[in-house]
C-alpha positions as CSV (number, residue, x, y, z in Angstrom):
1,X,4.1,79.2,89.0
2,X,4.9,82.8,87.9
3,X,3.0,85.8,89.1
4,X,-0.6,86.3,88.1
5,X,-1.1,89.1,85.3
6,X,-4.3,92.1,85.8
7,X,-5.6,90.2,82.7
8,X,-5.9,87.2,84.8
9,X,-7.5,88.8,87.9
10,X,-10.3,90.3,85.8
11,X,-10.4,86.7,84.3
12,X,-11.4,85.6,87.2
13,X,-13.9,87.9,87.5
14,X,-15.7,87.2,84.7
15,X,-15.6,83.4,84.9
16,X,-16.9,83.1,88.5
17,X,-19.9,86.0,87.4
18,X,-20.9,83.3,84.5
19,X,-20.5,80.5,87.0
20,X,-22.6,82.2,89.7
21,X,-25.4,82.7,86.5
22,X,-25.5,79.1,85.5
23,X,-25.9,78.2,89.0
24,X,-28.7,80.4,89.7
25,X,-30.4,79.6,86.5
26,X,-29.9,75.5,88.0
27,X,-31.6,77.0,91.2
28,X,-34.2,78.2,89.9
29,X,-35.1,75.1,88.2
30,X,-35.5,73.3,91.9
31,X,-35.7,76.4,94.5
32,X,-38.5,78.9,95.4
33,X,-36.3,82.3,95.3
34,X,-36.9,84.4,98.3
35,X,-36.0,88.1,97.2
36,X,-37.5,89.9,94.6
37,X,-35.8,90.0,91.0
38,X,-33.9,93.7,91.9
39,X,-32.3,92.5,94.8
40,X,-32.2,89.1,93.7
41,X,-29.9,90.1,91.0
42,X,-27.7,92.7,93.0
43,X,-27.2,89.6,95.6
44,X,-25.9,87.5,93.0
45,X,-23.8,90.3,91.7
46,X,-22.5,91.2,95.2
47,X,-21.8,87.5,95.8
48,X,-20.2,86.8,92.9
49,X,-17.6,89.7,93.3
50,X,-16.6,88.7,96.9
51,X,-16.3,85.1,95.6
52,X,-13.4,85.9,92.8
53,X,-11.7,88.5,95.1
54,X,-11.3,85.7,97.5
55,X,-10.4,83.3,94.8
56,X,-8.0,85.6,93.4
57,X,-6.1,86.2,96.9
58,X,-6.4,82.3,97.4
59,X,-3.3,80.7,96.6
60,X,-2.6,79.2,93.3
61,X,-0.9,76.2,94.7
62,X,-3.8,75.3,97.1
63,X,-4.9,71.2,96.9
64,X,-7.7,70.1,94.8
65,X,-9.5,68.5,98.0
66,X,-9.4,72.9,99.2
67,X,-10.8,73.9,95.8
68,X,-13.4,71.6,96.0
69,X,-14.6,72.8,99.7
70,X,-14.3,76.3,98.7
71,X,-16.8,75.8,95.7
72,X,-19.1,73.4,97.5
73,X,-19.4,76.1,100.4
74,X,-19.7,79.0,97.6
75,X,-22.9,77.1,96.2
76,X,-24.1,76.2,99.7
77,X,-24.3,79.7,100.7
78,X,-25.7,81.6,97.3
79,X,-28.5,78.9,98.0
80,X,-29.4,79.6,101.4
81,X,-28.8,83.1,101.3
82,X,-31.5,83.6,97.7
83,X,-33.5,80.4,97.8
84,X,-36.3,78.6,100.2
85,X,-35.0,75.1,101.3
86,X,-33.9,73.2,104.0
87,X,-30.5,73.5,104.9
88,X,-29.5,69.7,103.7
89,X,-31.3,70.5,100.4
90,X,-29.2,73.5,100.1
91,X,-26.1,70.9,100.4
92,X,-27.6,68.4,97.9
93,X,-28.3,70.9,95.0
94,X,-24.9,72.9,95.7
95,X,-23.4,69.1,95.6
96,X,-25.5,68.5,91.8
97,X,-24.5,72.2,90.3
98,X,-20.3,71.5,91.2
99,X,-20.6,67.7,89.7
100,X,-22.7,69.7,87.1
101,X,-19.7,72.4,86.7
102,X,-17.3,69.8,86.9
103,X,-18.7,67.3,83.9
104,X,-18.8,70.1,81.8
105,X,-15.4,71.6,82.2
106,X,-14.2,67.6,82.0
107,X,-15.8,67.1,78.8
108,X,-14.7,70.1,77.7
109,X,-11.0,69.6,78.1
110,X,-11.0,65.8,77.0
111,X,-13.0,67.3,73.6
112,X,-9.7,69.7,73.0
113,X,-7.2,67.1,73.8
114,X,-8.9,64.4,71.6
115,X,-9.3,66.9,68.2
116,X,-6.4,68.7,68.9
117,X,-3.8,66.7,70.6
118,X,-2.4,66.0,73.5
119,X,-0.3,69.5,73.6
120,X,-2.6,71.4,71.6
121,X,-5.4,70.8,73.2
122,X,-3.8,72.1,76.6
123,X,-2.5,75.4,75.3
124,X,-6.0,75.6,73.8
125,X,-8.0,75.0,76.5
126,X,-6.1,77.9,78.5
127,X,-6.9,80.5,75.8
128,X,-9.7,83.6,76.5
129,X,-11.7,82.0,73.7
130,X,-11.7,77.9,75.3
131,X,-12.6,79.4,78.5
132,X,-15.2,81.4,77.5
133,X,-16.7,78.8,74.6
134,X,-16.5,76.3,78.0
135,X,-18.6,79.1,80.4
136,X,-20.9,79.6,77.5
137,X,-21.6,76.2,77.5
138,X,-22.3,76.0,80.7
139,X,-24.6,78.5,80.9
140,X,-26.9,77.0,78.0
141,X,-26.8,73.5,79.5
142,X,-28.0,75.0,83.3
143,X,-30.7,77.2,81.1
144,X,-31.9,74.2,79.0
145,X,-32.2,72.1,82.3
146,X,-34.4,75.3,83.8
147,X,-36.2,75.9,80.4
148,X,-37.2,71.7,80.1
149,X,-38.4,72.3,83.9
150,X,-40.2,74.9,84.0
151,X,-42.4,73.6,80.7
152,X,-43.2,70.2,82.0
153,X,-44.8,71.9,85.4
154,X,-42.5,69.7,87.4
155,X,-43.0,70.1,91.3
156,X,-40.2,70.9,93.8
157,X,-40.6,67.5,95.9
158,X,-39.7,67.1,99.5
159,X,-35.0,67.3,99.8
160,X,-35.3,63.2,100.6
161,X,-36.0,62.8,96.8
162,X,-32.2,64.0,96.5
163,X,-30.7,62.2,98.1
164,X,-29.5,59.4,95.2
165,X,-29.0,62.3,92.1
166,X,-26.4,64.1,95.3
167,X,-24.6,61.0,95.9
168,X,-24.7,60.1,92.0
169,X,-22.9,63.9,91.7
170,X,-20.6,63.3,93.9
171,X,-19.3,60.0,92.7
172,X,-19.1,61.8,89.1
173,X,-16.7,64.5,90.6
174,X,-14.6,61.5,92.3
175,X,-14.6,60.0,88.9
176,X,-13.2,63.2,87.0
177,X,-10.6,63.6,89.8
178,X,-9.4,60.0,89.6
179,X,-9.4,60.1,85.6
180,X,-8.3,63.0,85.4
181,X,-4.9,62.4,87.9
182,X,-4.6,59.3,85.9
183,X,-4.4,61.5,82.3
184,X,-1.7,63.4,84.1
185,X,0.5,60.2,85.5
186,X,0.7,58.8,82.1
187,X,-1.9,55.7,82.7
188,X,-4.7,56.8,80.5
189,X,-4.6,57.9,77.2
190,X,-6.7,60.3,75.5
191,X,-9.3,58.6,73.8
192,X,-10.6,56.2,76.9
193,X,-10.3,59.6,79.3
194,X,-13.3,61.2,76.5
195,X,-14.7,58.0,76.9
196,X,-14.7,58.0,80.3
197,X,-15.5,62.0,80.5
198,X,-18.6,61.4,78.2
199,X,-19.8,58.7,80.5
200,X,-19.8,60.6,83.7
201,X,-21.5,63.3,82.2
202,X,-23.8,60.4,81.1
203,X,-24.3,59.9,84.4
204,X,-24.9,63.5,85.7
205,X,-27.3,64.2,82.6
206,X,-29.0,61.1,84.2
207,X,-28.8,62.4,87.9
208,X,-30.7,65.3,86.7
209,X,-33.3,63.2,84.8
210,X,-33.9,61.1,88.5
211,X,-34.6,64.5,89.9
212,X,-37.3,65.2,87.6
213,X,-38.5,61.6,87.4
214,X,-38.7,61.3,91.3
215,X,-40.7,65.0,91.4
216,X,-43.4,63.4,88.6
217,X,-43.9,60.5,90.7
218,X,-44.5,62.7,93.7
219,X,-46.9,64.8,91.7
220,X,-48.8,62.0,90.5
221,X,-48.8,60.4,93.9
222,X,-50.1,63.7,95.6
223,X,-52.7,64.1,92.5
224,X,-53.9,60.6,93.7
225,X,-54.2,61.1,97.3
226,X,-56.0,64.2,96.2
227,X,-58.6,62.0,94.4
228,X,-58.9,59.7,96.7
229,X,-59.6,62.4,100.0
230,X,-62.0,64.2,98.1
231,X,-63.7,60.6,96.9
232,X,-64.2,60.1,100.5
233,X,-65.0,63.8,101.1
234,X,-68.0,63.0,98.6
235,X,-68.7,60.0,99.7
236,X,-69.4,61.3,103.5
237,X,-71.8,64.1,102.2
238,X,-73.8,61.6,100.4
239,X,-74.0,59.7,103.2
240,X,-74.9,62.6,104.9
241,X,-77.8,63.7,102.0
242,X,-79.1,60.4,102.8
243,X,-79.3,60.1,105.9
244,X,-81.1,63.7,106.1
245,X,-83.4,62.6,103.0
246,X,-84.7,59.5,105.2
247,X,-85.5,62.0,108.3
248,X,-86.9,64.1,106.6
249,X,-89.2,61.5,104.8
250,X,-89.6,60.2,108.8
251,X,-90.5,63.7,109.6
252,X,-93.0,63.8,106.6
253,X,-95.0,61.0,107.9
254,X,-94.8,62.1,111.7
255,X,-96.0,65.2,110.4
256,X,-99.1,64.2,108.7
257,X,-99.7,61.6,112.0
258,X,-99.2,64.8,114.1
259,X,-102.4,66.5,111.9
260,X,-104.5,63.7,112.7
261,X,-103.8,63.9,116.0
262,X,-104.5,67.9,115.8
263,X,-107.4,67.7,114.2
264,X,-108.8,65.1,116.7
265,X,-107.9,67.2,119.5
266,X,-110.1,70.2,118.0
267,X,-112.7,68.1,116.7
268,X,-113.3,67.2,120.9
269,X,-115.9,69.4,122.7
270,X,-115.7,71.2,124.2
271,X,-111.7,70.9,122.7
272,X,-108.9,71.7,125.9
273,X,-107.2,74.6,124.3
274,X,-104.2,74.2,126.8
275,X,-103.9,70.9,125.8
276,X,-103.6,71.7,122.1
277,X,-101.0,74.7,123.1
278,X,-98.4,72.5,125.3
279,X,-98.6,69.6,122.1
280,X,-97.7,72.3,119.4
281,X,-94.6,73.7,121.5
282,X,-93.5,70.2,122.2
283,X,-94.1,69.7,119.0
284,X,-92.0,72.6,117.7
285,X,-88.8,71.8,120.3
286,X,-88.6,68.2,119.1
287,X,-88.7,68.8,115.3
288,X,-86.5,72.0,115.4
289,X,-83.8,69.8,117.7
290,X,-84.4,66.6,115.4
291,X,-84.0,68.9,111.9
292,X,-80.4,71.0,112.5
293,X,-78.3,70.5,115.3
294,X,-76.7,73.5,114.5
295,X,-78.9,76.6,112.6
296,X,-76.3,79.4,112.1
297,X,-78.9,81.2,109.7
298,X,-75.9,80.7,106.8
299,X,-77.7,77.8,105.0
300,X,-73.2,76.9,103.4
301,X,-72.4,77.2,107.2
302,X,-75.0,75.2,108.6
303,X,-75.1,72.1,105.5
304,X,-71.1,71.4,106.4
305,X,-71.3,71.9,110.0
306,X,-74.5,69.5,110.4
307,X,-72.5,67.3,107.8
308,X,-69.3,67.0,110.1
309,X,-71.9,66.1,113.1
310,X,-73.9,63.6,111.3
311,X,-70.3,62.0,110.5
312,X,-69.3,62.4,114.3
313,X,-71.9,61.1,115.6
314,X,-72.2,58.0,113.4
315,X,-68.8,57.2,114.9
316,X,-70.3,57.7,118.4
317,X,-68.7,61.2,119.0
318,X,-70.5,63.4,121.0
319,X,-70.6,66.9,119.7
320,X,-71.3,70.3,120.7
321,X,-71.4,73.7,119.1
322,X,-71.4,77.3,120.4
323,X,-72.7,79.2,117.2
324,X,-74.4,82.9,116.8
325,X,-76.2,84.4,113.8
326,X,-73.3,84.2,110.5
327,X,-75.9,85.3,108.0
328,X,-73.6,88.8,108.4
329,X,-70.6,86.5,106.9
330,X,-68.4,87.5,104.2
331,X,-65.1,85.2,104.3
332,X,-65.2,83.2,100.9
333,X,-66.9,80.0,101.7
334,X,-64.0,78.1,99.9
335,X,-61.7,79.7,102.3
336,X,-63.5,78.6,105.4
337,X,-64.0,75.4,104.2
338,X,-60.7,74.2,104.1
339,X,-59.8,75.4,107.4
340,X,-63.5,74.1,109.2
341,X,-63.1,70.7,107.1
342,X,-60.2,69.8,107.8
343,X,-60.1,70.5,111.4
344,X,-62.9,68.8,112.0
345,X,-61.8,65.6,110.3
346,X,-58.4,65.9,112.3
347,X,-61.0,66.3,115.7
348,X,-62.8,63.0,114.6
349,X,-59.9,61.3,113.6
350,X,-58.5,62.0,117.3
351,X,-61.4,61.1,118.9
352,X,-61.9,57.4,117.2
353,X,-58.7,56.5,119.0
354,X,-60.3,56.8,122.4
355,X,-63.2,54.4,124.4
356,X,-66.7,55.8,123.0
357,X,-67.1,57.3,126.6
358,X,-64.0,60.0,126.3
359,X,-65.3,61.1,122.6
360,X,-66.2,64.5,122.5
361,X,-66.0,67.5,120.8
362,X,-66.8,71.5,121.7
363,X,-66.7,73.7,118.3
364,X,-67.5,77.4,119.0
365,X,-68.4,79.3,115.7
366,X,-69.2,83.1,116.6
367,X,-69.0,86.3,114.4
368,X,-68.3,89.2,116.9
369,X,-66.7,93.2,116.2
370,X,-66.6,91.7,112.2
371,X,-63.8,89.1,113.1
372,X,-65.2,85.3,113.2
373,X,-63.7,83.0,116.3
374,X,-63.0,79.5,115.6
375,X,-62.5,76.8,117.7
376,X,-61.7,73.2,118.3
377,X,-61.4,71.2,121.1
378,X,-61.5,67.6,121.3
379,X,-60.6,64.7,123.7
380,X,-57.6,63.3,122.0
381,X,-54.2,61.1,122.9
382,X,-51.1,63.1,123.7
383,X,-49.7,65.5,120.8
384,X,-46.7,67.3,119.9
385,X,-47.7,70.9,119.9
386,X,-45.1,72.9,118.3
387,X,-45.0,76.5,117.6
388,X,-46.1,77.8,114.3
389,X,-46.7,74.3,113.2
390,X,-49.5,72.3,112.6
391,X,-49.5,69.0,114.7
392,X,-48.1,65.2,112.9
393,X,-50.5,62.9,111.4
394,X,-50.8,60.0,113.2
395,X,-52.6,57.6,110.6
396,X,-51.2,54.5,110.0
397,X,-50.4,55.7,106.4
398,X,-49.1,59.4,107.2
399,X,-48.7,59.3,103.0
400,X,-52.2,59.7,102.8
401,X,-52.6,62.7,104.9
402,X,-50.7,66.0,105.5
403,X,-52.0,68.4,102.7
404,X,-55.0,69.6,104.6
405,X,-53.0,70.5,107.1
406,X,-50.6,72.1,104.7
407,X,-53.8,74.5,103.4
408,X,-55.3,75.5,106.4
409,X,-51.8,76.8,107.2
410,X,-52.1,78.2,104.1
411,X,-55.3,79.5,104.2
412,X,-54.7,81.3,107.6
413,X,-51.5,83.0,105.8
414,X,-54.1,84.6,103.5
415,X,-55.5,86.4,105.6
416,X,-52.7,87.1,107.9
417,X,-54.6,85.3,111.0
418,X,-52.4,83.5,113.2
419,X,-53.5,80.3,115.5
420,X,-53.1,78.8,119.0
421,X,-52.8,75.7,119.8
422,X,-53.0,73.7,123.3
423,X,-53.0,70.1,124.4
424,X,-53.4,69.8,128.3
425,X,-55.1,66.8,130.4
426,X,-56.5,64.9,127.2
427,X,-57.6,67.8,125.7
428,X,-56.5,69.0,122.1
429,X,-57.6,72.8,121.1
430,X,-57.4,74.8,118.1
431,X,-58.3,78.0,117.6
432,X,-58.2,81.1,115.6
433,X,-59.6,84.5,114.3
434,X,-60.2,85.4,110.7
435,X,-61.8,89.2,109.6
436,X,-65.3,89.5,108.5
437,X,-63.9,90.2,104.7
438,X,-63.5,88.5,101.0
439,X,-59.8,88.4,100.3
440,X,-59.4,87.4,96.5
């Protein structure tokens, strides 16, 4: 091999900038960037230089199997370094974008060689105007796939989805490199090497396909489970509406008994006035206690906290709150919600798991120096308490739970609270503070 021209250093250049364009328009069909478009852009530029400068000082007689490391690591790290993902995800999509690389350059050449002949097509597909036609090509296919992606809503879905398109990629670049020596040994001819070309790209078109087909299952699948928690979300506050509808029909008819029994007592003479006094504060004590077991004086506050006890305590759970006055309250309702509902329901799942005599549960509620303190803490099993995360399902099905947990993480992000968690001598706790404001 002769020396390498300047043309074909600046080449280089060029071909790796396109490459490093289709594989960041590829990324952001799957990936969450993490840098803003400025920087993201001066990355990729700064990337791609560093990659062809190293490419261009790499030797030209280096083995395929070196190549193919050196590219797999070059799309490994422009994903980790501009994109959110695990680092095994990062692996699998830089895995999909070389097989994707790869299919195209294969199809490509085996095109040129078919129309053109054997020798023509080779000088051809050396030429300025090949390569370029090649990168071009490229570069629409990786927009289309962002383009069809980014129109059809699809969801990123957890890396284990993956797993199958990666390994399909991979077996497509085995495939082009065993054709591919076979084409240069004499033991395939032209036509069944397109044939064979256009079926591995077959197969990497439908790698891609999987990918999206696996994500709109997952959507769907989370769409259900949606339904079906907040089915059972409804179907607790109606129990709730009805159990609170019969007391208070109970408390109608007490009511009118308790004005008989009034009116009796003053129709006596002379009527005992000290009597009458100590059965109207009973009577105010036991009705107040029997209406609300928590009054808050935030009538939002108070229906889903009393909701959550009514539920606890149908499921023998004996609850307890430490509240003060939150009529001052000015978190959005919605907010609070998600991070009180949800807690609570993990609390109560927690505490079913135990003998009815260990079932308990302490919830302090207090607005203080315009921050509101919020706490949890219920008799539970042992759990893993990790830092900054939220602690593991432990239903039976952990499919159909996980995404409340996921929002109140996200809900606390919002307003840029932070939260402590604890689990010492069967006790769980949870607890956080959240500023007296409305954040839109």
């Amino acid at each position: 091999m002769g020396v390498r021209t300047l043309s074909e250093y600046l080449l280089t250049y060029l071909w790796v900038g396109m490459e490093c364009v289709a594989a960041v328009l590829l990324f952001d069909a799957f990936s969450q960037r993490k840098k803003k478009q400025i920087v993201h852009w001066i990355t990729v530029t700064c990337f791609a230089f560093l990659d062809a400068t190293f490419l261009n000082l790499m030797s030209p007689n280096m083995a395929s199997f070196g190549r193919i490391a050196i590219a797999l690591a070059a799309y490994y790290s422009l994903h980790r370094i501009l994109y959110v993902g695990k680092r095994i995800f990062s692996l699998y999509i830089a895995v999909i974008i070389y097989a994707t690389v790869c299919c195209i350059d294969n199809i490509w050449f085996t095109f040129l060689i078919l129309t053109l002949g054997m020798q023509n097509g080779a000088i051809f597909s050396q030429t300025f105007i090949s390569s370029f036609l090649m990168h071009c090509l490229m570069l629409a296919s990786c927009y289309l796939q962002l383009f069809v992606r980014k129109r059809s809503h699809n969801q990123t879905a957890a890396y284990r989805w993956y797993t199958i398109p990666a390994v399909l990629s991979a077996v497509s670049v085995l495939m082009i490199f065993f054709f591919g020596d076979s084409f240069q040994n004499e033991q395939i001819s032209a036509l069944p090497l397109f044939v064979c070309a256009s079926f591995i790209t077959c197969m990497q078109i439908a790698a891609l396909l999987l990918v999206s087909w696996m994500e709109q299952n997952a959507y769907f699948r989370e769409e259900a489970l949606s339904l079906q928690t907040k089915s059972m979300a409804q179907k607790e506050s109606i129990e709730a509406l009805s159990a609170a509808y019969a007391q208070q029909r109970k408390l109608t008819h007490d009511f009118r008994a308790h004005l008989d029994t009034l009116s009796a007592m003053l129709e006596q003479q002379p009527f005992d006035i000290n009597a009458i006094e100590s059965y109207v504060r009973s009577l105010q004590s036991a009705q107040t206690s029997r209406i609300l077991l928590v009054n808050t004086h935030h009538s939002a506050l108070d229906a889903l906290l009393n909701q959550k006890a009514l539920v606890a305590r149908n499921r023998s759970i004996d609850v307890q709150f430490r509240v003060n006055d939150l009529s001052a309250m000015k978190i959005d309702l919605v907010d609070l919600t998600v991070i009180i509902s949800n807690t609570l329901d993990n609390a109560i799942e927690a505490c079913e798991k135990l003998p009815v005599q260990d079932r308990q549960i302490y919830i302090q509620v207090v607005l203080d120096d315009n921050e509101l303190f919020y706490a949890v803490r219920n008799r539970s099993l042992p759990v893993d308490v990790s830092a900054d995360r939220l602690p593991v399902t432990t239903k039976e099905n952990p499919s159909f739970h996980g995404y409340g947990l996921q929002n109140v993480q996200t809900t606390l992000a919002k307003y840029h609270s932070v939260y402590a968690m604890d689990y010492a001598d069967g006790w769980f706790e949870f607890a956080t503070d959240l500023p007296n404001t409305l954040i839109s």
